[in-house]
Backbone as JSON Lines, residues from 0, in Angstrom:
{"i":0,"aa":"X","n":[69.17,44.35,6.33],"ca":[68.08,43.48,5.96],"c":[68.31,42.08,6.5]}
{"i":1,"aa":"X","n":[69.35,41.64,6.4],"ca":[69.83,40.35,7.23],"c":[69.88,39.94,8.4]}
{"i":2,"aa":"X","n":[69.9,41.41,8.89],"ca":[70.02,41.48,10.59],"c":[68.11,40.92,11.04]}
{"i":3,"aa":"X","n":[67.58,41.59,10.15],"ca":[65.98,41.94,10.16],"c":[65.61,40.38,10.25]}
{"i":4,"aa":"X","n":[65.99,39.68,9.19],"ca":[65.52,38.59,8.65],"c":[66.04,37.22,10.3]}
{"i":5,"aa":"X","n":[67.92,37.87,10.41],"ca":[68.03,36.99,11.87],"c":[66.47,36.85,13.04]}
{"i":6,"aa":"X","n":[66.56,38.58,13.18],"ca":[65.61,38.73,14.18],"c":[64.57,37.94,14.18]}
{"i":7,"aa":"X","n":[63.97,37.69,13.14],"ca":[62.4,37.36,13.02],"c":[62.55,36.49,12.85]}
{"i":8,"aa":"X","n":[63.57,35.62,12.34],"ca":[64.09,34.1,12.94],"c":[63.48,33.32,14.08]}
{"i":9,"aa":"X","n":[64.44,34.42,14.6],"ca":[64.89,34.01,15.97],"c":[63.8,34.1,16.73]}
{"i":10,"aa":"X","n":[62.63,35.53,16.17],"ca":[61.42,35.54,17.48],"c":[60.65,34.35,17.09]}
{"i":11,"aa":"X","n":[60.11,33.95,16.33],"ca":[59.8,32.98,15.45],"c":[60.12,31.32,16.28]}
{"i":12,"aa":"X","n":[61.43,31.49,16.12],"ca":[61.86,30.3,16.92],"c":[61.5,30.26,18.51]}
{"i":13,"aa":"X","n":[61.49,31.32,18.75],"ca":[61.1,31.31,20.16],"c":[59.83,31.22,20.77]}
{"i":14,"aa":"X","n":[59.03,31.94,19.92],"ca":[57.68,31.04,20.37],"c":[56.91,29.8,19.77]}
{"i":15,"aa":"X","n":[57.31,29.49,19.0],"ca":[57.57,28.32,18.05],"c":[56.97,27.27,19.28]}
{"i":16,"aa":"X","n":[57.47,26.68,20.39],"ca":[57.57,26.07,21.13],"c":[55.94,26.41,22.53]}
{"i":17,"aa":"X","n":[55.96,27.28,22.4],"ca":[54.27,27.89,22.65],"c":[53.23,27.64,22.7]}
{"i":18,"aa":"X","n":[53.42,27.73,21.17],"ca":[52.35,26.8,20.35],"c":[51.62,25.92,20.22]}
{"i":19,"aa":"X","n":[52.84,25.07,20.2],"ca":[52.94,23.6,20.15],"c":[52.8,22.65,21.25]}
{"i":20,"aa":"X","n":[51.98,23.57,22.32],"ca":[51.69,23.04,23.47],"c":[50.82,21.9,23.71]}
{"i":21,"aa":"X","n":[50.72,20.91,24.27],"ca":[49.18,19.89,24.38],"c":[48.46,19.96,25.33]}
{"i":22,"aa":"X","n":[47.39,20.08,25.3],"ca":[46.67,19.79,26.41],"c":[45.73,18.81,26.3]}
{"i":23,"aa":"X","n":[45.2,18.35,27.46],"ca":[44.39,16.73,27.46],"c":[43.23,16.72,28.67]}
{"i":24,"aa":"X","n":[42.39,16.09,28.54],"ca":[41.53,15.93,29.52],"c":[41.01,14.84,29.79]}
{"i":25,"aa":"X","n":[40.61,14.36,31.1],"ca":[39.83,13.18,30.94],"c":[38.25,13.44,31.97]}
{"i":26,"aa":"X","n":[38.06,12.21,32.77],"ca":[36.92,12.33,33.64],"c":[37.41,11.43,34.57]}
{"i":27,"aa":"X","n":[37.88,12.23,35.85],"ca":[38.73,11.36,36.63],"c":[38.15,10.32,37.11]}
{"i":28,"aa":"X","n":[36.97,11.04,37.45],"ca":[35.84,9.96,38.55],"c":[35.74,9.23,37.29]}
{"i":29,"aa":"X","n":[35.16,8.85,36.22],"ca":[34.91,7.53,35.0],"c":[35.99,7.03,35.86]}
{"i":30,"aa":"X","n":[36.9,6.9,35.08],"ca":[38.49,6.51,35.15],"c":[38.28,5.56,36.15]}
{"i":31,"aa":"X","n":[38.51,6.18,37.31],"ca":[38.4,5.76,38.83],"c":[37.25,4.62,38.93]}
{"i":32,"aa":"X","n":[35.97,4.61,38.42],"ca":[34.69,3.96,38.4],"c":[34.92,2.54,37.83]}
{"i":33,"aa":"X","n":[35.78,3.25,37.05],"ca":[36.33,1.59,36.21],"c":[37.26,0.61,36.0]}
{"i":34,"aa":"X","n":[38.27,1.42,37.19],"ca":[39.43,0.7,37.67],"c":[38.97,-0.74,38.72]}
{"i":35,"aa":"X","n":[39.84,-1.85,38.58],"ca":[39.57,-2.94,38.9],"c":[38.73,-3.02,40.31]}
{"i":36,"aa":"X","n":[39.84,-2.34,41.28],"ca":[39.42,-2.75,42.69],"c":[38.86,-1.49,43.7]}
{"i":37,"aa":"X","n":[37.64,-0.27,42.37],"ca":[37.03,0.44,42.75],"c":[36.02,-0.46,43.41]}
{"i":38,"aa":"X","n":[35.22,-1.28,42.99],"ca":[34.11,-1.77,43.28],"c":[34.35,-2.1,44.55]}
{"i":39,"aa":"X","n":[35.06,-3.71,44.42],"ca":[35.5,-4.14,46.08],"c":[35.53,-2.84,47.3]}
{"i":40,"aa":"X","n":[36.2,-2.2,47.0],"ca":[36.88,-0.52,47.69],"c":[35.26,-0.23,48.27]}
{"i":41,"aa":"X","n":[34.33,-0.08,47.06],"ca":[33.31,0.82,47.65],"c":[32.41,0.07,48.32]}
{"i":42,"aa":"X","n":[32.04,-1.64,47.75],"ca":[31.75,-2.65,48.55],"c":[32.08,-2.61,50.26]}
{"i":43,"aa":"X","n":[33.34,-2.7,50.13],"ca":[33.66,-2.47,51.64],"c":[33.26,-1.67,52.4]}
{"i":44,"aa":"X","n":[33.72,-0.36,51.82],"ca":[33.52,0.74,52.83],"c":[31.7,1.02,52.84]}
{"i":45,"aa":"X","n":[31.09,0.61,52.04],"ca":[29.22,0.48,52.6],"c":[28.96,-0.94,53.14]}
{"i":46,"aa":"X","n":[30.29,-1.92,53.59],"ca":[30.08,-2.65,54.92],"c":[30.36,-2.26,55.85]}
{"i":47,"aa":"X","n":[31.61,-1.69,56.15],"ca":[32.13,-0.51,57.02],"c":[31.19,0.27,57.73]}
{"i":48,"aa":"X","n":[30.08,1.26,56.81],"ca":[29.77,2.14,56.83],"c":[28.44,1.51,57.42]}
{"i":49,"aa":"X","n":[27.76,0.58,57.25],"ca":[26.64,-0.66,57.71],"c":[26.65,-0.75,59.12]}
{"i":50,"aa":"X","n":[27.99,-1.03,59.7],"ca":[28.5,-1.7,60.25],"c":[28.57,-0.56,61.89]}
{"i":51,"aa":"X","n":[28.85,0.6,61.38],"ca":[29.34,1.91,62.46],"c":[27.24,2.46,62.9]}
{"i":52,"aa":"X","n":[26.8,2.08,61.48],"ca":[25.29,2.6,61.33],"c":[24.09,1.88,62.67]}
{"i":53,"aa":"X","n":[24.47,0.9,62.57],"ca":[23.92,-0.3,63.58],"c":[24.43,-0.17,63.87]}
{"i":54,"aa":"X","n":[25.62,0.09,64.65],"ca":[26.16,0.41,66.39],"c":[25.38,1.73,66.59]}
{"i":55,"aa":"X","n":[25.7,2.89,65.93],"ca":[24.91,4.08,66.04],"c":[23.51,3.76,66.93]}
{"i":56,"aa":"X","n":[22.51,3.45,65.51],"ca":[21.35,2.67,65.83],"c":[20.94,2.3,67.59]}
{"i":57,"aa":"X","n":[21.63,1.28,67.6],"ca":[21.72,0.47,69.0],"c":[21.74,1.27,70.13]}
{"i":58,"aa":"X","n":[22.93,2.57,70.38],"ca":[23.12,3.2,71.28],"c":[21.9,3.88,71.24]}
{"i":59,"aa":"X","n":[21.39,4.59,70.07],"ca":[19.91,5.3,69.83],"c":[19.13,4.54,70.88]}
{"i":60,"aa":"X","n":[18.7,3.38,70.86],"ca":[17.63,2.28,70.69],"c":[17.93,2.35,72.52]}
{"i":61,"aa":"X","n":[19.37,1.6,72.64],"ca":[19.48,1.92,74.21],"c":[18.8,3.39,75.09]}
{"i":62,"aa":"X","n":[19.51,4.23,74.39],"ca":[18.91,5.73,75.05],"c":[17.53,5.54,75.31]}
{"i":63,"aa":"X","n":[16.63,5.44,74.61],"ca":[15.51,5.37,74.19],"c":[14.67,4.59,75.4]}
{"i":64,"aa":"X","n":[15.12,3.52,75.09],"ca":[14.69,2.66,76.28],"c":[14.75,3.08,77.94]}
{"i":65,"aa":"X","n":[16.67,3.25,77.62],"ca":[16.44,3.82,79.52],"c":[15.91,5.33,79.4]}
{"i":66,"aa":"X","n":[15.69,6.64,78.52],"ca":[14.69,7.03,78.92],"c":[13.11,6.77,79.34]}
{"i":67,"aa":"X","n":[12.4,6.02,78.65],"ca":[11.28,5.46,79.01],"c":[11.14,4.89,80.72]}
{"i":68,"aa":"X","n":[12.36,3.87,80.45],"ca":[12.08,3.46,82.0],"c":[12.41,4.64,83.22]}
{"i":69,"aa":"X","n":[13.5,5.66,83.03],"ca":[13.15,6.56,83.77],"c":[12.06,7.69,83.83]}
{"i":70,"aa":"X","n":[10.97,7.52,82.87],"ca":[9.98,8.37,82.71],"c":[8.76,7.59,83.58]}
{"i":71,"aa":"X","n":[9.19,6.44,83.36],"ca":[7.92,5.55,84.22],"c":[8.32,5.12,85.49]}
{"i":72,"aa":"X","n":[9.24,5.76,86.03],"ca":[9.85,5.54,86.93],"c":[9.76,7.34,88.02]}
{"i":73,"aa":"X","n":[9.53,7.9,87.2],"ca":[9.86,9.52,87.84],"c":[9.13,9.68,89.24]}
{"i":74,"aa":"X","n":[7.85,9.71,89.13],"ca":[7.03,9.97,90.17],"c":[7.73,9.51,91.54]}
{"i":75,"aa":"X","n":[8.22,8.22,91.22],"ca":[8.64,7.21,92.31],"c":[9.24,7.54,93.18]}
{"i":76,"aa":"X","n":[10.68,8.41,92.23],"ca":[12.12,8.84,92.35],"c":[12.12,10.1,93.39]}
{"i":77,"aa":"X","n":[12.73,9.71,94.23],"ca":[13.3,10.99,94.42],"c":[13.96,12.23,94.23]}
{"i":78,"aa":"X","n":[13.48,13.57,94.18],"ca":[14.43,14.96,93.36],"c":[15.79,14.42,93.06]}
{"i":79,"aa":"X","n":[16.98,14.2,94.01],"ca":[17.81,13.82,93.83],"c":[18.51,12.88,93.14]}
{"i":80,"aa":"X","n":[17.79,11.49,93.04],"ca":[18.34,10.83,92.08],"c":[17.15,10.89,90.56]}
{"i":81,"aa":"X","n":[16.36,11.18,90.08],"ca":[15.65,11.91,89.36],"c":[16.77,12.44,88.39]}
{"i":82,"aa":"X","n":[17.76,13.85,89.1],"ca":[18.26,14.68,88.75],"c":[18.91,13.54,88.41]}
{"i":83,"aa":"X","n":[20.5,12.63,89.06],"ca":[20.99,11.71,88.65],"c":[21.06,11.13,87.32]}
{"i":84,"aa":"X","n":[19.64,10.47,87.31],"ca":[19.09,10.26,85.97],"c":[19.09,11.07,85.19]}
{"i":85,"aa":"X","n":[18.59,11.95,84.94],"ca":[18.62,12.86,84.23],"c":[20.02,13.24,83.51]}
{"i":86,"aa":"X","n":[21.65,13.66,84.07],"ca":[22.53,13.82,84.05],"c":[23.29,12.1,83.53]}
{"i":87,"aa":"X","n":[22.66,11.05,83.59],"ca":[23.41,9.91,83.74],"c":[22.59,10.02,81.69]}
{"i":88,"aa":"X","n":[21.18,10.27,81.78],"ca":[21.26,10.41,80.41],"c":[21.0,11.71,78.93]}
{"i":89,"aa":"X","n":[21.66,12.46,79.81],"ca":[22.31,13.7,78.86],"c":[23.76,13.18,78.44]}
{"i":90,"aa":"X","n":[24.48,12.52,79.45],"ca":[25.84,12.05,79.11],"c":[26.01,11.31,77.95]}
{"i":91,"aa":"X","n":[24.25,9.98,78.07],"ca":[24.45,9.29,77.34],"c":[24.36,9.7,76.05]}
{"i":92,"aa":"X","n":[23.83,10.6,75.73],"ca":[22.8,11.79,74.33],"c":[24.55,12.02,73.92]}
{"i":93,"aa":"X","n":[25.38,12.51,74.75],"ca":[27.01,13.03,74.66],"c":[27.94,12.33,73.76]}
{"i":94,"aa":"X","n":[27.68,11.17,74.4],"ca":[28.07,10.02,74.08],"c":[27.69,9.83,72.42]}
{"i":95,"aa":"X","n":[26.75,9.91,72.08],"ca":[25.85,9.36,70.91],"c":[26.44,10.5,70.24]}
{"i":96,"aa":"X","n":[26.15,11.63,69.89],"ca":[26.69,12.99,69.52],"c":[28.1,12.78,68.84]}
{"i":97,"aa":"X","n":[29.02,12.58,70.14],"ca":[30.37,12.09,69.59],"c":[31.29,11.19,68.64]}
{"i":98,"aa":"X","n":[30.13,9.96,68.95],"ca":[30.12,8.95,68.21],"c":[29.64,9.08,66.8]}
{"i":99,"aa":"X","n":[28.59,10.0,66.61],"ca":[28.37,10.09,65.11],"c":[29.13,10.95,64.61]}
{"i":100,"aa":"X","n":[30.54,12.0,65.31],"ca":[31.09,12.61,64.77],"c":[32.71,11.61,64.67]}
{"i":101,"aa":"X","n":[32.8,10.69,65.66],"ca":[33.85,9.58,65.5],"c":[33.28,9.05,63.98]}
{"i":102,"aa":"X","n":[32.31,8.36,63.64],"ca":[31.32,7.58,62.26],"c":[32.42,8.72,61.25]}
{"i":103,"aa":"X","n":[31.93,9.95,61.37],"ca":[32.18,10.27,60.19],"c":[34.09,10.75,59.77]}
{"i":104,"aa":"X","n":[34.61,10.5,60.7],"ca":[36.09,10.51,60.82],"c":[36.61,9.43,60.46]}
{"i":105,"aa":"X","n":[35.71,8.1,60.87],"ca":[36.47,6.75,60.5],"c":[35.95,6.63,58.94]}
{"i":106,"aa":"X","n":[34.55,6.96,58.37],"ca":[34.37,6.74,57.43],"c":[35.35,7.01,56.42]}
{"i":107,"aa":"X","n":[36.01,8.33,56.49],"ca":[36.8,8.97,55.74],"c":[38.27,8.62,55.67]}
{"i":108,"aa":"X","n":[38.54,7.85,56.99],"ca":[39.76,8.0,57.15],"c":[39.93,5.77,56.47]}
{"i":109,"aa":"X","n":[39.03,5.53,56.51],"ca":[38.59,3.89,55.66],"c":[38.39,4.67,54.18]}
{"i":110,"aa":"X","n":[37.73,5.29,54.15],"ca":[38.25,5.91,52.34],"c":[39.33,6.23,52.06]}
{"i":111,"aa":"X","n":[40.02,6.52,52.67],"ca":[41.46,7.11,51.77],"c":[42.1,5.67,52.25]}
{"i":112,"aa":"X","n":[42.13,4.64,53.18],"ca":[42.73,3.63,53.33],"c":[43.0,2.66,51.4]}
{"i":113,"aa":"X","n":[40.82,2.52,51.17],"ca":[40.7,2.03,50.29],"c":[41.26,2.32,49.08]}
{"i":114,"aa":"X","n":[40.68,3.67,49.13],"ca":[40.59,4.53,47.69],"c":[41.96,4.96,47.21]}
{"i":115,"aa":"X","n":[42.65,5.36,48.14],"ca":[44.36,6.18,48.39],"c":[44.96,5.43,47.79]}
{"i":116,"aa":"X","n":[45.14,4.11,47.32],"ca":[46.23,3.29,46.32],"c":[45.5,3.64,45.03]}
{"i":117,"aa":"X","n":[44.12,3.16,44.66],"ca":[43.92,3.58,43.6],"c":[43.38,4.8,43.23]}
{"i":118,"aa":"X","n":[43.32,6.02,43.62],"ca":[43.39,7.54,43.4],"c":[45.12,7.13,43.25]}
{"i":119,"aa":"X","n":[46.19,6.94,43.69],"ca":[47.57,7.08,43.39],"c":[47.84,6.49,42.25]}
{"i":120,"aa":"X","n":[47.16,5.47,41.95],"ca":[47.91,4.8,40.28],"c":[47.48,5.19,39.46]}
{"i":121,"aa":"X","n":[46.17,5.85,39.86],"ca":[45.52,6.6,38.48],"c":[45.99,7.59,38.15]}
{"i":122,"aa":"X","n":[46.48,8.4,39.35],"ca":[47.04,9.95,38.9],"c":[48.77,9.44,38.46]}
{"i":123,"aa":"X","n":[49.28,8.39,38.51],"ca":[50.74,7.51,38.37],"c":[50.69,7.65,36.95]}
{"i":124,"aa":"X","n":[49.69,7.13,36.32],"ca":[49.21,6.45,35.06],"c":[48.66,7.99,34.28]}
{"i":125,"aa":"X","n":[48.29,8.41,34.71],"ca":[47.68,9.91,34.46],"c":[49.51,10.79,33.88]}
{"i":126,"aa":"X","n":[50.17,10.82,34.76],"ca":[51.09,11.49,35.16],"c":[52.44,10.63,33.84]}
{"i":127,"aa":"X","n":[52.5,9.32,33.74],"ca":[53.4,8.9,32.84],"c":[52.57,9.26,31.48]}
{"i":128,"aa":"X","n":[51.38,9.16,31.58],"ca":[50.9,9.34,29.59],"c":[51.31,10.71,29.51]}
{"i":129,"aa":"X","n":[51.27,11.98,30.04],"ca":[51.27,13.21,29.84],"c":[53.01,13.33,29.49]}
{"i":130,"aa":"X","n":[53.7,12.8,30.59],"ca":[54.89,12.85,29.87],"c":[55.65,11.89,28.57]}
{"i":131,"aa":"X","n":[54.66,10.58,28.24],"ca":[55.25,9.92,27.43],"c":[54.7,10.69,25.87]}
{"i":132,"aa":"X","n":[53.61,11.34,26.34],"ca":[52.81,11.98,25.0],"c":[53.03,13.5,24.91]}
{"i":133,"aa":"X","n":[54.16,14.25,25.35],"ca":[54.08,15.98,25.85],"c":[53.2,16.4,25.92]}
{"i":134,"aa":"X","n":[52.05,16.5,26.64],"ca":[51.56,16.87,27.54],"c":[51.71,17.74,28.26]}
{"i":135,"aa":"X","n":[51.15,19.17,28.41],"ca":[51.86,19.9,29.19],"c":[50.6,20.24,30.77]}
{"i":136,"aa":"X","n":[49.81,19.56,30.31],"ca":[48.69,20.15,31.09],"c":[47.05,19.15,31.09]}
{"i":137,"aa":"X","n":[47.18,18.53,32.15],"ca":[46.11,17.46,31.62],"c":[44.68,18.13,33.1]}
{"i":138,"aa":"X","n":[43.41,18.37,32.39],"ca":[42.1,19.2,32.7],"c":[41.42,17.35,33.73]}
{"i":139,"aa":"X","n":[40.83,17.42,34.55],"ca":[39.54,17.02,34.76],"c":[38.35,17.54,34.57]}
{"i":140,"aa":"X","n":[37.66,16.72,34.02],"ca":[36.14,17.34,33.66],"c":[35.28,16.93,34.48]}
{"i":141,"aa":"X","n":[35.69,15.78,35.24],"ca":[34.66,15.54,36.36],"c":[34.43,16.31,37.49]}
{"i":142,"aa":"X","n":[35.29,17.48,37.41],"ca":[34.75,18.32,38.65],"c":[34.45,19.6,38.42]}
{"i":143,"aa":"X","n":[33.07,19.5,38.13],"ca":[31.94,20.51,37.98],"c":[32.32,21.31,36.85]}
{"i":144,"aa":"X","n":[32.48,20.14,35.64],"ca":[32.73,20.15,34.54],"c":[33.81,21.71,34.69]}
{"i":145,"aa":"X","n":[34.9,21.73,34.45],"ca":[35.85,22.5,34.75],"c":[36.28,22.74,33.78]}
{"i":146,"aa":"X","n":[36.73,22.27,32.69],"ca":[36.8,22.31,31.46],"c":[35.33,22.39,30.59]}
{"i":147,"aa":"X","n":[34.97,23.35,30.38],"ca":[33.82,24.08,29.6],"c":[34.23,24.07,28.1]}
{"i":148,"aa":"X","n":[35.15,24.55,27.44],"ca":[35.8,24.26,26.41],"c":[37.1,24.39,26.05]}
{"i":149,"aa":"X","n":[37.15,22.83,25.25],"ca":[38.67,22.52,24.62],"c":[38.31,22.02,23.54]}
{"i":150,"aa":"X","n":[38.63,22.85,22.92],"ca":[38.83,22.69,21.36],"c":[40.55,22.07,21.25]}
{"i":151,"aa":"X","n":[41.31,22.69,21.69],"ca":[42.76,22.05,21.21],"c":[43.3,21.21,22.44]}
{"i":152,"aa":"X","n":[42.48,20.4,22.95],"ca":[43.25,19.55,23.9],"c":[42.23,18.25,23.67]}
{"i":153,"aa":"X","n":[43.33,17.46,24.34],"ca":[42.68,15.77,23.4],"c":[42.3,14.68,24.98]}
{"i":154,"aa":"X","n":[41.46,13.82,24.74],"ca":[40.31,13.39,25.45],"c":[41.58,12.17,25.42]}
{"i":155,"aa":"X","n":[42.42,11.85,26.92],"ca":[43.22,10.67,26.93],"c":[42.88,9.97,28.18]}
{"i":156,"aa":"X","n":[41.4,9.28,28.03],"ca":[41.36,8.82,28.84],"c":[41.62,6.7,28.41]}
{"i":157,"aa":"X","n":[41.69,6.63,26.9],"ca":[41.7,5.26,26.25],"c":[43.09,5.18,26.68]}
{"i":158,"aa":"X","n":[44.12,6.39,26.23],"ca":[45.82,6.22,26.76],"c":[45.92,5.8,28.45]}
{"i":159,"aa":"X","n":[45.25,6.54,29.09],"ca":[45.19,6.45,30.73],"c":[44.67,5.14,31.27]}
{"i":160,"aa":"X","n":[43.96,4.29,30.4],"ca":[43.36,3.33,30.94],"c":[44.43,1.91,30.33]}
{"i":161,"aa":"X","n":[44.66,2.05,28.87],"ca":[45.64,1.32,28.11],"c":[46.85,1.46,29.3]}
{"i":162,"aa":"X","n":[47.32,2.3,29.98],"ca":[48.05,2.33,31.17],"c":[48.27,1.44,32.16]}
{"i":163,"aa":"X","n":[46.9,1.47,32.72],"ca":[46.47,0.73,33.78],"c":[45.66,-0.37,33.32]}
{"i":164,"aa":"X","n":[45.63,-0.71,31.73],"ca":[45.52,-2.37,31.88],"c":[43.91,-2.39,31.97]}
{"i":165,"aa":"X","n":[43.45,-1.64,31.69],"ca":[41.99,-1.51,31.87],"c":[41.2,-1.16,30.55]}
């Protein structure tokens, strides 16, 4: 009977610890929205982003133009340089093409410039509350609400921000 009573102790004790697990969630993007030098960050990068748009633009605007003048120009031209033209602005169309696929490489690669320190202190700050509070497992809900339901896990986003001073 003693032996019985060890056992069930002991299983007892062993999942004991199971249990007593925490889990936590927040809303990363909030979080992020309301950290100091989100704004500036996103300020910038839709000057940035302004900025690549009107050059875009321009090259458009150029194309545009020297097609016209080689359209009012065709009759004139000879087959040969005609063709020229023609080839001098498919290149340019090439050109433009590339460039809006350069736009969207720099855009991204100026976001993680901006964003990449503070996405890191948040998940820093994220990452010390979970261990100062055991924590075993902390949910985002901001992505496509992923957490549907938690009943036994606790909403630390006042700890996460008390963190970061916010």
């Amino acid at each position: 009977m003693r032996q019985l009573f060890l056992v069930l102790f002991l299983s007892i004790s062993a999942f004991a610890p199971l249990t007593a697990q925490q889990y936590g969630h927040l809303n990363f993007a909030n979080l992020l929205s309301e950290m100091p030098g989100t704004k500036a960050a996103e300020t910038e990068l839709q000057t940035y982003n302004q900025q690549l748009v009107e050059q875009g633009e321009k090259m458009v605007a150029d194309l545009r133009a020297r097609v016209e003048e080689v359209q009012a120009q065709a009759e004139d031209l000879p087959p040969v340089r005609l063709e020229e033209l023609r080839a001098e602005l498919s290149q340019q169309r090439d050109e433009i093409a590339t460039f809006e696929q350069q736009v969207q490489m720099n855009l991204e690669q100026k976001r993680q410039e901006l964003l990449g320190p503070l996405i890191q202190e948040a998940r820093d700050a994220i990452t010390a509350v979970a261990e100062e509070n055991g924590y075993v497992m902390i949910f985002d809900t901001s992505q496509f609400n992923t957490v549907l339901f938690a009943e036994d896990s606790d909403d630390i986003m006042a700890l996460v921000k008390a963190k970061l001073g916010i």
